[in-house]
N, C-alpha and C positions, 0 to 999 in steps of 0.2 A: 776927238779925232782918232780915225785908226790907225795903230802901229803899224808902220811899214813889214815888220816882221811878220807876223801874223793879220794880214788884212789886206786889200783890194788898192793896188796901187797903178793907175792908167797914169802913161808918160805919155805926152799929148807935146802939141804945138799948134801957132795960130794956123787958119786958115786950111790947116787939114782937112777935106771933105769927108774923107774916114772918122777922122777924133773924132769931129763934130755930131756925126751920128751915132760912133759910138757913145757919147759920154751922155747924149740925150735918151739912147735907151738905157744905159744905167742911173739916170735918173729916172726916167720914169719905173723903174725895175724895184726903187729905193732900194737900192743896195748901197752899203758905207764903204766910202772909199776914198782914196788922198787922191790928189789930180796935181801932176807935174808938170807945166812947161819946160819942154826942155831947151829950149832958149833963152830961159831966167836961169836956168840951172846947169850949169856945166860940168857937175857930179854927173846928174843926170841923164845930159846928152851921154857922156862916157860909159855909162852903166846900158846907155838903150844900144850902141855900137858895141860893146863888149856882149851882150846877147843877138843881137842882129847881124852877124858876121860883117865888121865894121860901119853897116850901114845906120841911120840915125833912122830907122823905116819906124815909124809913128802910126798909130797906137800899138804903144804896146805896153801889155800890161803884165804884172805879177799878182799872185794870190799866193798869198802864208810866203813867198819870196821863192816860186815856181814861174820863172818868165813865161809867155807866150808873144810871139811877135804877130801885131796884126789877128787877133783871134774874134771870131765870133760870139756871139752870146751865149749861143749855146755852149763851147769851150770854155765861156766865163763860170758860166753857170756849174758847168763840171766839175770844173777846176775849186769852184766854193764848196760843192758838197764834197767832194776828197779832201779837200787841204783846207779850209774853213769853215766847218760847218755852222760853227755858233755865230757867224753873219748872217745867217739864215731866221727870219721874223718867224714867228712860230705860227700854224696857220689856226685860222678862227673857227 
């Protein structure tokens, strides 16, 4: 599993229609990463209100522990090569 520190960490909740598509293009992306309900997790919930100006606005995600709230793929993907590159599968 990836360390929260340096690694790909999406804080989600059920029935989000955003998580949900995000979290199935970073699957399909295979990129490594942790996946947070923030409803099991009340660290969590706190941590996504302390970067989403108190709101619980879902997905949102951190790379190497640079929040983005609600970001695109593209933003993911930026965000990996600046601040994690060794996530990155090396190409064939």
């Amino acid at each position: 599993m990836t360390d929260y520190r340096d690694g790909v960490v999406v804080y989600w909740r059920p029935l989000c229609p955003f998580c949900i598509k995000l979290r199935l293009r970073l699957r399909l992306a295979r990129l490594p990463r942790t996946e947070v309900n923030i409803w099991r997790d009340p660290d969590a919930a706190a941590f996504v209100r302390l970067v989403a100006d108190g709101n619980e606005t879902v997905p949102t995600v951190t790379v190497a522990g640079n929040a983005m709230v609600n970001p695109s793929m593209k933003q993911i993907r930026e965000a990996v090569h600046r601040h994690a590159p060794h996530l990155l599968k090396p190409a064939r």
